[in-house]
C-alpha positions in Angstrom: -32.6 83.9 45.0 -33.0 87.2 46.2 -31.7 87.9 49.8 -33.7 89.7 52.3 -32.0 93.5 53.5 -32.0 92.0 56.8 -29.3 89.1 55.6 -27.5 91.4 52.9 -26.5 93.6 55.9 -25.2 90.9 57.9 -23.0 89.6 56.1 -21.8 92.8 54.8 -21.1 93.6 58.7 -19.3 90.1 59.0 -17.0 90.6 55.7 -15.9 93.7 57.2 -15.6 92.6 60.6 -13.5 89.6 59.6 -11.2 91.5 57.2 -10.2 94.2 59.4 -9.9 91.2 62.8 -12.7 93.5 64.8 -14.7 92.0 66.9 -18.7 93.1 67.5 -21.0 92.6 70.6 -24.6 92.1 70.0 -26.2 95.7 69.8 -24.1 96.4 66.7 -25.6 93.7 64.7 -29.2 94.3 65.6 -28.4 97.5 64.6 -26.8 96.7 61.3 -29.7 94.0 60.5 -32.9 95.6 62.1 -33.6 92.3 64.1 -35.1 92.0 67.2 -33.2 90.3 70.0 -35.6 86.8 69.6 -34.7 86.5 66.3 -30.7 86.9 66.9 -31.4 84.2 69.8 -33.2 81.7 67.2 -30.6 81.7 64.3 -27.7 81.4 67.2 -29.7 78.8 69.9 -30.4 76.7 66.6 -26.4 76.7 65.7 -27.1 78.2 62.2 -24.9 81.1 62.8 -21.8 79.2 63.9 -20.1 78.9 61.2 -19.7 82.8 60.8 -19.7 83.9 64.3 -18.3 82.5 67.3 -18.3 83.7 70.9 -15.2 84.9 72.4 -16.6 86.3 75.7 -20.0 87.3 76.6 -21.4 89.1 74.0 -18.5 89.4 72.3 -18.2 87.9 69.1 -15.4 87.3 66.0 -16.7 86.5 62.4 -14.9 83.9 59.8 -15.8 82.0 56.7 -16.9 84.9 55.2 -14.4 86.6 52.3 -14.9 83.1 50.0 -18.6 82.8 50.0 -21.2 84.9 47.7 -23.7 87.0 49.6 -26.3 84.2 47.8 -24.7 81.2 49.6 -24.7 82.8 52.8 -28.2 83.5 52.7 -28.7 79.7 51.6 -26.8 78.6 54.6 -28.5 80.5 56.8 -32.4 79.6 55.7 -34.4 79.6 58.7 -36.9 76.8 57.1 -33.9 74.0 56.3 -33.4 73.7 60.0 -29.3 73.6 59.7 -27.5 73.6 62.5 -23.8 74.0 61.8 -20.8 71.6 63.2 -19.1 73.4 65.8 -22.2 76.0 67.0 -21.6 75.0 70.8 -17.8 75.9 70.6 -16.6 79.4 71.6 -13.1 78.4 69.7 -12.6 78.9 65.8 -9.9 76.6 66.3 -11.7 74.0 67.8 -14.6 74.4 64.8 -11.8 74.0 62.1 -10.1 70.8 63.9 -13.8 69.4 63.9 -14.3 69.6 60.4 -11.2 68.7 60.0 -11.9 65.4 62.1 -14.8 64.6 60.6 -13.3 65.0 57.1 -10.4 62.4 58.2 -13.0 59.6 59.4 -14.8 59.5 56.6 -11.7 59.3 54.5 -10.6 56.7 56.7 -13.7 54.4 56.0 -14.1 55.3 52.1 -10.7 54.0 51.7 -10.9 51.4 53.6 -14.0 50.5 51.7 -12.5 50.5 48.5 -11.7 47.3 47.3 -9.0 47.9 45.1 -7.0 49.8 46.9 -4.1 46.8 48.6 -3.1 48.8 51.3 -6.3 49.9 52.9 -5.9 49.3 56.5 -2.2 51.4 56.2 -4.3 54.2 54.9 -7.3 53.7 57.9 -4.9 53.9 60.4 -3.3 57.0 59.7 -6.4 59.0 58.5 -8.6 57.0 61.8 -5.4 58.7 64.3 -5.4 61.7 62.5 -8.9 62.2 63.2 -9.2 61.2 66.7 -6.2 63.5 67.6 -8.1 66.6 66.1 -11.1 65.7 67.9 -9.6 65.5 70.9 -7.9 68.7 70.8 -10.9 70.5 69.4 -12.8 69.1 72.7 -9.5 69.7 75.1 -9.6 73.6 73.7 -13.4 74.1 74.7 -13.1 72.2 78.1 -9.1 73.9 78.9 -8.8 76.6 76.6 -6.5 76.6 73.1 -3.4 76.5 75.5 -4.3 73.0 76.6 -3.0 71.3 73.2 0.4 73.5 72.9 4.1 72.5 74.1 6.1 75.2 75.3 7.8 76.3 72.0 11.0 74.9 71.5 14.4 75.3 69.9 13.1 76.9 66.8 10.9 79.1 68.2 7.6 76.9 66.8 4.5 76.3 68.7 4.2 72.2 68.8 0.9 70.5 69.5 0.8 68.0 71.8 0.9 64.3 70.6 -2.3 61.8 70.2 -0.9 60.1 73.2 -0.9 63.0 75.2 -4.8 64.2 74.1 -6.3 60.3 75.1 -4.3 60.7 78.7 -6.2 63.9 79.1 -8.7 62.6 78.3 -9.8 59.2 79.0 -8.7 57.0 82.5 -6.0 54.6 82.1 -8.6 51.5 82.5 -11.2 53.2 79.4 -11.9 50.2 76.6 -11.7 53.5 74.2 -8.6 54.7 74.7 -7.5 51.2 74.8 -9.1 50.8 71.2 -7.3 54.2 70.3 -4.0 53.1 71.4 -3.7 49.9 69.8 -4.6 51.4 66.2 -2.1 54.4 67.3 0.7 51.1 68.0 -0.3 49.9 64.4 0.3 53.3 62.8 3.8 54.3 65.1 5.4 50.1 65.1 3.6 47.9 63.5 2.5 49.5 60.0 4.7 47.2 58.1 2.9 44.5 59.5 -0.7 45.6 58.6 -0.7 42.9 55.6 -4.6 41.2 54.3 -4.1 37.8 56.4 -4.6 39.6 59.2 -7.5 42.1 58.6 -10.1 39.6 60.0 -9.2 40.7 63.5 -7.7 44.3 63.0 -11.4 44.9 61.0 -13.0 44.3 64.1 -10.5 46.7 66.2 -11.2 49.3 63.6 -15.1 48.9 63.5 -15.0 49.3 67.0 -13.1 52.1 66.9 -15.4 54.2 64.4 -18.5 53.5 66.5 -16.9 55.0 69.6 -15.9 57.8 67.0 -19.2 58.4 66.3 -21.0 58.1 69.6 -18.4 60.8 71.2 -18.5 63.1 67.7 -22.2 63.3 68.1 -22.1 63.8 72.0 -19.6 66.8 71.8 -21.0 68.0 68.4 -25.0 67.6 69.0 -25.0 66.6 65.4 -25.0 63.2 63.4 -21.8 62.1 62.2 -23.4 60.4 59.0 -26.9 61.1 57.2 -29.1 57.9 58.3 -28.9 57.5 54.4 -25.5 56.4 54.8 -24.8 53.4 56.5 -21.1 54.3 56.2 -19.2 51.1 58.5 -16.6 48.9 58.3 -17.9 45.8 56.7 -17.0 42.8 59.5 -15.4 39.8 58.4 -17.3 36.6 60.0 -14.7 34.6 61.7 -10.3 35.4 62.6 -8.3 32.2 61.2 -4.6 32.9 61.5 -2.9 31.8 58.2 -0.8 29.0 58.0 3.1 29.7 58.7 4.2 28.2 55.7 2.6 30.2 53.4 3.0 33.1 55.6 6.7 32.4 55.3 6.8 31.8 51.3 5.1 34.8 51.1 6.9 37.5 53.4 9.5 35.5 54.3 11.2 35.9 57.9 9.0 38.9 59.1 5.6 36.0 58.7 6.6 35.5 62.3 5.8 39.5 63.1 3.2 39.6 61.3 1.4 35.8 63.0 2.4 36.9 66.5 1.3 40.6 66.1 -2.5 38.5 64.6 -2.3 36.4 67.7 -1.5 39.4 70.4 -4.7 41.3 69.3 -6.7 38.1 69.0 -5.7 37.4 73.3 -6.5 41.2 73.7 -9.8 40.9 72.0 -10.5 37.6 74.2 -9.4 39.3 77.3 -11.2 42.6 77.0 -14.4 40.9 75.2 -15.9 44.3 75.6 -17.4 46.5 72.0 -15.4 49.8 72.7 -12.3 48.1 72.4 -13.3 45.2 69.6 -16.7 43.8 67.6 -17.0 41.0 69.6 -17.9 37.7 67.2 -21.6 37.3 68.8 -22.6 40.6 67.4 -23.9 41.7 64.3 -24.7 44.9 62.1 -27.7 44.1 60.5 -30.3 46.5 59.1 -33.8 44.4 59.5 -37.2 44.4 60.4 -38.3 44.9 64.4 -40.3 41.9 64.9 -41.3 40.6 68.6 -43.1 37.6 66.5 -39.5 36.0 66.0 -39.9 36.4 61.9 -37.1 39.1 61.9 -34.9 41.4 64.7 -33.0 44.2 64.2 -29.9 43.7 66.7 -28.4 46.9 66.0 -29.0 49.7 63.7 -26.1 52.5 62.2 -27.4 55.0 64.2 -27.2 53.4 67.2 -23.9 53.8 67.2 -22.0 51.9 70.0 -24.3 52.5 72.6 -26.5 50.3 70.1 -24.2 47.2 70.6 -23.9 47.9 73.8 -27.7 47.2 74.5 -27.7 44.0 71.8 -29.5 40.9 72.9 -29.5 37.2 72.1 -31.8 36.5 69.6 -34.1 33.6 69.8 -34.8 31.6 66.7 -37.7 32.7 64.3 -41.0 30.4 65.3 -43.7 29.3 62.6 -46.7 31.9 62.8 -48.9 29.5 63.1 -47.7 28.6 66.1 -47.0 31.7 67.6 -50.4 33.5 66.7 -52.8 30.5 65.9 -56.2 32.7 66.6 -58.0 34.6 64.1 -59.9 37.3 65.4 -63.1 35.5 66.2 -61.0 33.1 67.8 -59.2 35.0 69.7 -63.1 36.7 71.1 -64.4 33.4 71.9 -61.2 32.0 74.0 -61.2 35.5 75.5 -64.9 35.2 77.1 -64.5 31.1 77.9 -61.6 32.3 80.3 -63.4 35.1 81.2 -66.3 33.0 82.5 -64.3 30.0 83.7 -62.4 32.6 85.9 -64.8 35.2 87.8 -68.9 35.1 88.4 -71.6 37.3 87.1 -71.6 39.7 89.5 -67.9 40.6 88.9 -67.6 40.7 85.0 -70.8 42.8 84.9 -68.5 45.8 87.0 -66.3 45.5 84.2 -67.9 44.5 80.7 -69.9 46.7 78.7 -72.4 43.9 77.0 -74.6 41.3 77.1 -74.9 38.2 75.1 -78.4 38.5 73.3 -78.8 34.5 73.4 -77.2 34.0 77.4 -78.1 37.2 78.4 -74.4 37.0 80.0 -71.5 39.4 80.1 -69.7 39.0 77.3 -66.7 41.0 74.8 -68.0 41.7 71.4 -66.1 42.5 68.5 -66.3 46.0 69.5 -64.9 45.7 72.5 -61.9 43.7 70.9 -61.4 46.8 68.6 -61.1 49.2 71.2 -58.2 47.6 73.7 -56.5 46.7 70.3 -56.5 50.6 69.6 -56.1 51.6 73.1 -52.7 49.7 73.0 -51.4 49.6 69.8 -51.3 46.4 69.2 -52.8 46.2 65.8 -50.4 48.9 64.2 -47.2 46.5 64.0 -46.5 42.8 64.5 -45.7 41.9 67.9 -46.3 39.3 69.9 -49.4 39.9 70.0 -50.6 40.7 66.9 -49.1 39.4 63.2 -50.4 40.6 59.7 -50.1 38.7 56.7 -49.8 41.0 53.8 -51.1 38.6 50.6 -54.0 38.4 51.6 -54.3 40.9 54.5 -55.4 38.5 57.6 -54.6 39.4 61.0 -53.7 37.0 63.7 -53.6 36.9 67.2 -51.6 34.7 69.6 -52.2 33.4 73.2 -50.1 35.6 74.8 -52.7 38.6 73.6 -55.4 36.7 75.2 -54.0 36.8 78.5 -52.8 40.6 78.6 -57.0 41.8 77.3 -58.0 39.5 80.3 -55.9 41.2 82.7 -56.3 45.1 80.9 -60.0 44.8 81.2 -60.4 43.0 84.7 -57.8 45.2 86.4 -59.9 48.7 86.7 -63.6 48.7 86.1 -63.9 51.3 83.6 -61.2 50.1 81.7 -63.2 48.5 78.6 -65.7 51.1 78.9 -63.3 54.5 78.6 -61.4 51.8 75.7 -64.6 51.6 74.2 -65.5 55.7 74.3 -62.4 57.0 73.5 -62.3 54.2 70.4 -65.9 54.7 69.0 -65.5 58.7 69.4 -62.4 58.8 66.9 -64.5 56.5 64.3 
């Protein structure tokens, strides 16, 4: 790849300006590249600078990441046509960039092992990597709203800077009463108490603590960050378990022997706190579902949720009604559909009044009437061709399109609200053919 002058320069000025702990304002480096002042503002408004330069003051600027990277990889990275905006480009704090990727780096090590199927003691290694990962997030967000200061104990007995605990970060930054925090805490209890407790007969509750806790993950990481946590290709959750059956004592006891009590009462604590709560930042409630599916107002499939919906997603789920036979739901084929729509039409308003609003005239009756035209041009006008709804359903093998009752009623009521309603349908519709 062969890297523009412009780009060479740069991150010569950077290397230099991060080896000898200089900072640079932004005169210098229009200088050193030969930019103009609107290009500087594109590369930093779009965040692809931010993981060389970050803000200080204004226009004042430090430079990092720059002494392990080739001059070709930095050009790559900063490719104006890939669009790349990098983690961290709205934080002023180096600190608070590392922590980030050090966050995100934690939570997705938290759900690959507790993916992994072999690997026993899955939810031990969740919770620590899942606390981990909150804390630096946390401080990363306390730096930029408090300054670095904010996460720092007064140095103790040894002279060491301390950071403040997990505990400390969620009471600066969540209200005693917040479901999150709430969710936080009682994984942070699991990790700090209860570890030796986290054994498989109780995962069919704790999963649903956990997946709850890496959608509110997500949602804030995205919120602070301004970029996905995830690529849409992958789906990256918790997989939920159906139903929470606390194991039978006996076995429990044959098993673990006297800590099986512990380990059924700590099952049946989180179980009351789930009921009690009942609210998707603290716990996946058992009504809800993660499906990836088809959007279908016709009933035939819904998508309740999707990954990148994240937990506001949940939030907005519905109940579902059950899938209805097609033929039922959109009975009327297209000429069907024509004829019902002018025997209402007529049975409904006089002569006088349809001819203010429909465009032809029946060649035998001489009436007012809506053609097949017409029909094509408030389908357009509204979409309701391009996907099944409930409206309009497509069957694929052989292609036949379908319309239900429901459509019927919503062209009546288009078309006789305004009077040029069908007729601007109509022109805008034959125009684009």
């Amino acid at each position: 790849m062969k890297v523009s002058k412009s780009l060479s320069s740069l991150y010569e000025l950077l290397r230099e300006k991060e080896l000898n702990g200089e900072k640079f304002g932004t005169e210098e480096l229009l200088q050193s590249t030969g930019w103009k002042i609107a290009t500087f503002r594109t590369y930093w408004n779009k965040g692809q600078l931010a993981d060389f330069i970050s803000e200080v003051a204004d226009d004042e600027f430090e430079a990092s990441n720059c002494q392990d990277i080739s001059e070709v990889e930095f050009a790559k990275l900063l490719s104006q046509s890939k669009h790349r905006r990098g983690l961290g480009h709205n934080c002023k704090s180096k600190l608070a960039k590392a922590l980030l990727s050090k966050s995100k780096d934690n939570m997705l090590l938290a759900l690959e092992l507790y993916n992994r199927p072999s690997l026993e003691n899955r939810m031990d290694a969740f919770v620590m990597c899942f606390c981990t990962s909150w804390e630096q997030f946390l401080k990363a967000t306390l730096i930029e709203r408090d300054g670095e200061q904010s996460i720092f104990r007064k140095a103790g007995k040894k002279g060491l800077k301390e950071t403040i605990s997990l505990r400390d970060c969620l009471e600066k930054s969540f209200p005693v009463n917040s479901n999150i925090r709430k969710n936080i805490e009682q994984i942070a209890y699991l990790r700090d108490q209860a570890v030796h407790l986290l054994m498989p007969e109780i995962q069919g509750i704790m999963s649903r603590v956990f997946q709850s806790g890496v959608l509110n993950y997500t949602s804030k990481f995205e919120e602070f960050t301004e970029i996905s946590f995830l690529n849409s290709s992958h789906a990256g959750m918790i997989s939920l378990v159906g139903e929470f059956k606390s194991p039978p004592a006996a076995i429990m006891k044959s098993t673990y022997g006297d800590i099986a009590k512990e380990i059924i009462e700590l099952a049946s604590s989180v179980q009351n706190d789930v009921e009690s709560s009942d609210d998707i930042e603290f716990a996946i409630p058992l009504n809800v579902k993660l499906v990836f599916a088809t959007d279908a107002e016709d009933g035939s499939t819904i998508a309740i949720a999707r990954a990148d919906e994240g937990i506001e997603g949940l939030k907005k789920a519905l109940v579902i009604e059950k899938p209805v036979d097609r033929s039922r739901s959109h009975p009327l084929l297209q000429k069907d559909a024509i004829s019902e729509i002018n025997l209402r039409l007529h049975e409904r308003f006089d002569i006088g009044v349809l001819q203010k609003h429909l465009t032809k005239n029946c060649k035998t009756t001489g009436k007012p009437i809506i053609n097949p035209n017409c029909f094509a041009s408030i389908l357009a006008k509204n979409k309701w061709k391009q996907v099944d709804n409930k409206y309009h359903y497509k069957n694929k093998n052989p292609e036949i399109h379908y319309y239900s009752n429901e459509l019927v009623e919503e062209f009546i009521k288009k078309v006789m609200d305004k009077d040029n309603y069908l007729r601007d349908a109509k022109s805008s519709h034959n125009s684009r053919k």
